[in-house]
C-alpha positions as CSV (number, residue, x, y, z in Angstrom):
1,X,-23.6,-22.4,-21.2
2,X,-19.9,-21.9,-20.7
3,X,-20.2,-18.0,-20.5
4,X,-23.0,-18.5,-17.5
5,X,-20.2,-20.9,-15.5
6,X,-17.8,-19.0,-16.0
7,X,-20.1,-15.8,-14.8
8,X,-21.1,-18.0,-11.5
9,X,-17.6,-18.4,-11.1
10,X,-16.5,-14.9,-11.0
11,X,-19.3,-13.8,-8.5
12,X,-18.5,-16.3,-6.3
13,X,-14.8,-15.5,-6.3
14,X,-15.6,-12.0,-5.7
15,X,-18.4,-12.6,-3.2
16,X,-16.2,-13.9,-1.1
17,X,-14.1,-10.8,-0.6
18,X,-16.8,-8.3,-0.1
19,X,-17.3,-6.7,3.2
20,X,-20.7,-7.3,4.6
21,X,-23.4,-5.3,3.5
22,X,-26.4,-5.1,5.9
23,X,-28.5,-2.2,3.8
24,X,-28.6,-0.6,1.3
25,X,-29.8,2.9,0.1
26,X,-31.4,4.6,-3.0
27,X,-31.7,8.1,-4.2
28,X,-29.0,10.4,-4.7
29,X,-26.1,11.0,-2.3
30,X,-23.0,12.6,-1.5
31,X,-19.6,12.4,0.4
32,X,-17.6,15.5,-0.3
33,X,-14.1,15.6,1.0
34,X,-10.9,18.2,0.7
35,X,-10.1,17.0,-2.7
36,X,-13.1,14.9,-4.1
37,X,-16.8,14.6,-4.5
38,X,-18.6,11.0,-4.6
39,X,-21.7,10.6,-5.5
40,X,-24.2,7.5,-6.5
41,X,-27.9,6.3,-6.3
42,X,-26.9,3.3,-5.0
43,X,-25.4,2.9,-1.8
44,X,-24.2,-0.4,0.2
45,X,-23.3,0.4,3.7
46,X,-23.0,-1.5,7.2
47,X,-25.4,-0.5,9.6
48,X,-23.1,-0.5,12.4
49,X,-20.6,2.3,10.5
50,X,-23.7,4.0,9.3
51,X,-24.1,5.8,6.0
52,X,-22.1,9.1,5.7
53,X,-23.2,10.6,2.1
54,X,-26.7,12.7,2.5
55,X,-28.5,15.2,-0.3
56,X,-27.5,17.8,1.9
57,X,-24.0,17.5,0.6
58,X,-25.4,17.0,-2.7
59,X,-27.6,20.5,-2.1
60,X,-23.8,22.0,-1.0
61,X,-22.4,21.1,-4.4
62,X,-25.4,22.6,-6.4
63,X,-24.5,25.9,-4.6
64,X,-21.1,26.0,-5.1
65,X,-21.8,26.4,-9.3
């Protein structure tokens, strides 16, 4: 019982300091940049930035090998 508390407690702390998330996004996608690629299945994004990774990106990388 203590270790669900103290669970509660820790996503509530860090709830709080989240940006908002208005969607979210599955399936595989990339962000590639000078230095770094990102990837992930699951992507949390505000829909008034938009989403920047795509499988096109993803598709790039394949490529590149």
């Amino acid at each position: 019982m203590k270790n669900i508390l103290i669970l509660f407690a820790l996503l509530f702390a860090v709830s709080n300091c989240a940006k908002p998330v208005d969607s979210v996004s599955w399936g595989k996608k990339c962000i590639v940049t000078e230095d770094k690629v990102v990837y992930s299945y699951v992507w949390l994004y505000n829909k008034e930035s938009g989403l920047n990774a795509d499988r096109i990106q993803c598709k790039e990388i394949a490529d590149k090998k």
